[in-house]
C-alpha positions in Angstrom: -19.7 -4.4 23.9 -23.1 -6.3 23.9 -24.0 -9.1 26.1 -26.5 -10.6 23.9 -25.6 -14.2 22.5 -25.5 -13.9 19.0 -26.8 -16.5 16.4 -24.0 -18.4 15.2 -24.1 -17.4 11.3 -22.0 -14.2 13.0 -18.9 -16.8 13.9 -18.7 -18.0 10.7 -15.2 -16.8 9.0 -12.2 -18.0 6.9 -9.0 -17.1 5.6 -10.1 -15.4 2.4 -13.5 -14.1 3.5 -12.8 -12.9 7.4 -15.6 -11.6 9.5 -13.2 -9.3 11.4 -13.1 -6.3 9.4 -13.1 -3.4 11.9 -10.8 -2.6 15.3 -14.8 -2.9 17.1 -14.4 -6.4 16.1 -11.4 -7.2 16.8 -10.9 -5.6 19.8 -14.5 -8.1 20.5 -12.8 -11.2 19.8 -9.8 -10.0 22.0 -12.3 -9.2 24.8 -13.7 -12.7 24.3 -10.2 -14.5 24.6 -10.2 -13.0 28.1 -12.8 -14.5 29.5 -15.8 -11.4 28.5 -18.7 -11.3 29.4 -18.6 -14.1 31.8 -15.8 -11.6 33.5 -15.3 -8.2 33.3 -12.1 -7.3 31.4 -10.0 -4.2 33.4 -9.1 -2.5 30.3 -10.6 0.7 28.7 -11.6 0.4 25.4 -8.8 3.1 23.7 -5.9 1.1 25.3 -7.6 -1.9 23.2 -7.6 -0.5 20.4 -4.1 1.2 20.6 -2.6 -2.2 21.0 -4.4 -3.0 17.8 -2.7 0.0 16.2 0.6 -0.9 17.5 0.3 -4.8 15.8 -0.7 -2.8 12.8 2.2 -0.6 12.4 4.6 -3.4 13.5 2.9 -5.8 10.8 2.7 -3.4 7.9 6.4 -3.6 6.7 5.8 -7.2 6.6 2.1 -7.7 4.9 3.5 -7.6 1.3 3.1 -4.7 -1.0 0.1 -3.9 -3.9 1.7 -2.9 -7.3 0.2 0.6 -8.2 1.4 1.9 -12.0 0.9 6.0 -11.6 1.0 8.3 -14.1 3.7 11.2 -14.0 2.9 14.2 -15.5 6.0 16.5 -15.5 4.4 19.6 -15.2 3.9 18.5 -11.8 7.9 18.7 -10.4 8.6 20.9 -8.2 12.2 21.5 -9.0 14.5 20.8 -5.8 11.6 19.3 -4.1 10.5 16.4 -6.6 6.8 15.4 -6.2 4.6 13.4 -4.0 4.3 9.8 -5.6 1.5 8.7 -2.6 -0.9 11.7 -4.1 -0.6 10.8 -7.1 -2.6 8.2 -6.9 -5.8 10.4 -6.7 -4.7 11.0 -10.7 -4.9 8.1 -11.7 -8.4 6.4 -10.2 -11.0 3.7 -10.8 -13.5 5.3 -12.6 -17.3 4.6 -12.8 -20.7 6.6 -13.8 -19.6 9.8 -12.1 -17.8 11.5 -14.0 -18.7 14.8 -14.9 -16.6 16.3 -17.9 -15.9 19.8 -17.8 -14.2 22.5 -19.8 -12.7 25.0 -17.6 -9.9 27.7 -19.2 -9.4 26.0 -22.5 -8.7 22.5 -20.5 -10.5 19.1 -21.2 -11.1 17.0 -18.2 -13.4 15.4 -16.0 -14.6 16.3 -12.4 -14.9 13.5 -9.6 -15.8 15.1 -6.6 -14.8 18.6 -5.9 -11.2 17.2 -8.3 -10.9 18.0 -11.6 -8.3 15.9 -13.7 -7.0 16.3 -17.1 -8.3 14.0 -19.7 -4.8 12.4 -20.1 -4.9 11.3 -16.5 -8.0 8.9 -16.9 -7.1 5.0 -16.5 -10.8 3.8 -18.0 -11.3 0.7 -15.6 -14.5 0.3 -14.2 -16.0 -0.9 -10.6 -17.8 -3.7 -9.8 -20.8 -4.1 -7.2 -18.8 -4.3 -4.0 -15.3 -4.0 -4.9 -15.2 -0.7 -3.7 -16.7 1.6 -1.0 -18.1 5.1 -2.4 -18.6 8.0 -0.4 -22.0 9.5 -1.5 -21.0 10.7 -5.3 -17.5 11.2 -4.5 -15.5 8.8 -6.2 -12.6 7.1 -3.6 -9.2 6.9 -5.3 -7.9 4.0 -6.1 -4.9 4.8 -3.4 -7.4 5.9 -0.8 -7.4 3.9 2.8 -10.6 4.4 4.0 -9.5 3.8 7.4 -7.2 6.1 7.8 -9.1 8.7 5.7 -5.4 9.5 3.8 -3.3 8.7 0.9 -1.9 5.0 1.3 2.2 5.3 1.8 4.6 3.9 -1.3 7.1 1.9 -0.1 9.2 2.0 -2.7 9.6 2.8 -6.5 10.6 0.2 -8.9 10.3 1.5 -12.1 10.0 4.8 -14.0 10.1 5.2 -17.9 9.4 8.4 -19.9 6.1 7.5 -22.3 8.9 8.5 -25.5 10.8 5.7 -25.9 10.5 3.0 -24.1 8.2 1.6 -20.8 5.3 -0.6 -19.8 3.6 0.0 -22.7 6.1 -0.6 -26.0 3.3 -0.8 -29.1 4.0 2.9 -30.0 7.9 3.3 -28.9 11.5 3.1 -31.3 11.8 -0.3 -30.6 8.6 -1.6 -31.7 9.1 0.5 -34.8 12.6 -1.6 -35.4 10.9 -4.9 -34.5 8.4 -4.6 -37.1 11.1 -3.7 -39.7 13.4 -6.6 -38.5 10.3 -9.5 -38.4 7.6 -7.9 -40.2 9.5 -6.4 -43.4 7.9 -9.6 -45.7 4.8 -7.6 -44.8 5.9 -3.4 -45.1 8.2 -4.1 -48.1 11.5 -5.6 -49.1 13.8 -2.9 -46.6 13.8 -4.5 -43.4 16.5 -4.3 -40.6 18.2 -7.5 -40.3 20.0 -8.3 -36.8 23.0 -6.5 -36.8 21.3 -3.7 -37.8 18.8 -4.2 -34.4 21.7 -4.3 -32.5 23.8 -1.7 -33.9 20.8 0.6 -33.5 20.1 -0.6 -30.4 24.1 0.5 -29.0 23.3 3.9 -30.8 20.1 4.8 -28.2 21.8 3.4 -25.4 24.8 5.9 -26.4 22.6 8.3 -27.4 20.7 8.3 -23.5 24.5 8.9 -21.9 25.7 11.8 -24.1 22.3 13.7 -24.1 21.1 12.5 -20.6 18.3 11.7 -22.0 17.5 8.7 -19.5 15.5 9.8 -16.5 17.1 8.6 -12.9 15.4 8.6 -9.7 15.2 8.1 -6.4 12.4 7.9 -4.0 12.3 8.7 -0.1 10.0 6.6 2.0 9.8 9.1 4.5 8.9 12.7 3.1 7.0 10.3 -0.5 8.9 12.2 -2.4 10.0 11.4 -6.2 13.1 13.1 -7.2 14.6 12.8 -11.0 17.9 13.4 -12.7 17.6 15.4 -14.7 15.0 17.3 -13.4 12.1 18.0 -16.2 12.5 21.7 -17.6 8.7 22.6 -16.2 8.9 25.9 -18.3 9.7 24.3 -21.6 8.7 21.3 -22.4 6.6 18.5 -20.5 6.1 15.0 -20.6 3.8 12.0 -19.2 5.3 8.9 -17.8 4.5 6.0 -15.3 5.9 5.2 -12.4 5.7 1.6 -10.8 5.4 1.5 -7.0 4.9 -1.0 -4.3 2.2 0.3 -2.0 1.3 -0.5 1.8 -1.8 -2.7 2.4 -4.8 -0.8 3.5 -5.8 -1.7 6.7 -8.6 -3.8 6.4 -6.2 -6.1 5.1 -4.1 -5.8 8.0 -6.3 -6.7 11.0 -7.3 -10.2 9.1 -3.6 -11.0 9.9 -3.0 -13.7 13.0 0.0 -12.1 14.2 -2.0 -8.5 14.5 -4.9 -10.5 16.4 -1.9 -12.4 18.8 0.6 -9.2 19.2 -2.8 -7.1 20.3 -4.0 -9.9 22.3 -0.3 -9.9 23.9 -0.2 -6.0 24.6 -3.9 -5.9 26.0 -2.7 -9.3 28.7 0.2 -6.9 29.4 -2.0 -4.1 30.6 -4.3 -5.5 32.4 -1.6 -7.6 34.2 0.1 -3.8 35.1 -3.7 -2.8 36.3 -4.3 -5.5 38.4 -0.8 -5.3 39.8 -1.7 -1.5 41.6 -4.5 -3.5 43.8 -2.0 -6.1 44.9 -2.3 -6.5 48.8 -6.4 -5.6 48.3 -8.1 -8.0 49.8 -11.5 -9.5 47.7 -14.6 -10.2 48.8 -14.9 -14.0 49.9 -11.1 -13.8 50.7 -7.6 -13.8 48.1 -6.1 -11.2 46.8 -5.6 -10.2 42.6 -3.2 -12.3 40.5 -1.1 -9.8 38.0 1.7 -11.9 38.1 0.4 -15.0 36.0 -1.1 -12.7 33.5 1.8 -10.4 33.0 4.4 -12.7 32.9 2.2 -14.4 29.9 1.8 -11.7 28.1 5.5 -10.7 27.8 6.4 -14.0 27.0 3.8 -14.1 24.1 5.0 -10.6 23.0 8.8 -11.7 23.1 8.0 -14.8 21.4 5.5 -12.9 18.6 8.2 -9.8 18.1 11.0 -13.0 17.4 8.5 -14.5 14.8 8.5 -11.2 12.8 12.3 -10.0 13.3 14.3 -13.2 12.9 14.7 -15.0 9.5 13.2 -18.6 8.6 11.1 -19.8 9.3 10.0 -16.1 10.4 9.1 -13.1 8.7 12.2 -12.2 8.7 13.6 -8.5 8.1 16.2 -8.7 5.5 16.5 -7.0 2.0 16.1 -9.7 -1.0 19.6 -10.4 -2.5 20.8 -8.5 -5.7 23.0 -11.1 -7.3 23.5 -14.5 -7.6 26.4 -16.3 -8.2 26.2 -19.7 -9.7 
């Protein structure tokens, strides 16, 4: 860490628009809490920014969630071993001025990178200067943490609808087709559907997705990122593209904005220098006294107990409780 005093256009910072945006300057400001540079701080540099790590992981279940909508191409299951939903991000990225398409064994796509992706794939958005940090001319997907250098996690799935009938997008499905008959017949004719017959046809797919098990089930695993649907897709027949709505872990630069991350660290980094100091006890300093471990210790478990009850218990916490299903009333 440097010594030099800084101009103080490097301490300006809010909420939205943080100046801590690496674990270097975090583990700074942490150093500075202690009392650096006017006193040297008896920790190494890894345990700082292992205590960082630590708030991270603790935080990350409660940071909140991105919505990612993925596209599912069913060619992709592995029968009995489902497919990874977190990699599947890197098929469906922001795209910008790099792309390079290709033709390779009969096969329309586009190369980013060293990846090749079918055409179908390709979610045309576009980048901004400074909304996103490119590596060179390899475009970083859109699930990428940079951090980390590895797929971000999904915490869960909430949706997953087969692009035939019905899903997010509902201008080219069955029941687009009926709504047009039922509102817009003044305008294709005199042989519209009236209401019953919406209905009516309406109990007939819903009947029609039991007895053919035709509508896709799933069920995700948080641990493995695994997708797994019932019925599985017949790979070797037919195929089909679909998306898949998932809730995805904050990257990290998000994470070490948080208070709580800069506190908990701050907590962890009071409790190891407190256990330090406490292996000189009984050494006697120069000009007289001996180290004090106890004071700093004992304040740095209480603000760790105090932080880990703030994020465990409920209201006005962060509380770790599943939102409720139901309501009655």
């Amino acid at each position: 860490m440097s010594t030099e005093t800084l101009p103080v256009s490097s301490f300006y910072s809010t909420n939205l628009n943080h100046r801590v945006g690496s674990y270097e300057k975090l583990s700074t400001r942490i150093a500075h809490s202690l009392g650096y540079p006017q006193i040297n701080i008896e920790a190494h540099q890894n345990q700082v920014y292992e205590n960082i790590a630590i708030s991270c992981e603790m935080f990350t279940k409660f940071a909140g969630y991105t919505k990612e909508y993925l596209v599912f191409d069913s060619k992709l299951y592995e029968p009995g071993k489902g497919i990874r939903v977190d990699t599947m991000m890197s098929l469906t990225p922001r795209l910008c001025a790099d792309i390079i398409p290709v033709n390779k064994e009969g096969m329309n796509g586009y190369q980013i990178g060293n990846m090749i992706i079918g055409e179908n794939y390709i979610n045309r958005f576009t980048v901004g200067a400074g909304e996103e940090k490119w590596n060179e001319n390899i475009l970083v997907p859109n699930g990428w943490d940079n951090f980390m250098e590895d797929y971000r996690r999904v915490v869960d799935v909430f949706a997953f609808e087969q692009g035939q009938s019905s899903g997010i997008n509902t201008l080219f499905t069955i029941e687009q087709t009926l709504a047009q008959q039922t509102y817009f017949s003044y305008a294709m004719g005199n042989f519209g559907f009236d209401l019953v017959s919406w209905y009516v046809m309406k109990d007939w797919m819903d009947i029609r997705e039991k007895l053919l098990s035709v509508k896709q089930y799933f069920d995700f695993n948080d641990r493995t990122q695994r997708l797994y649907v019932t019925p599985e897709p017949q790979t070797t027949k037919t195929s089909y593209y679909g998306a898949v709505g998932c809730y995805v872990e904050k990257p990290i630069r998000d994470l070490i904005v948080e208070p709580w991350v800069y506190q908990y660290a701050l907590a962890l980094t009071k409790i190891n220098i407190g256990r330090i100091r406490g292996k000189y006890a009984g050494t006697a300093l120069f000009g007289g006294g001996a180290p004090n471990y106890q004071d700093l210790l004992s304040e740095g478990n209480q603000e760790k107990t105090t932080l880990e009850e703030r994020l465990y218990t409920g209201t006005p916490g962060f509380g770790d409780a599943a939102p409720p299903m139901f309501f009655v009333g």
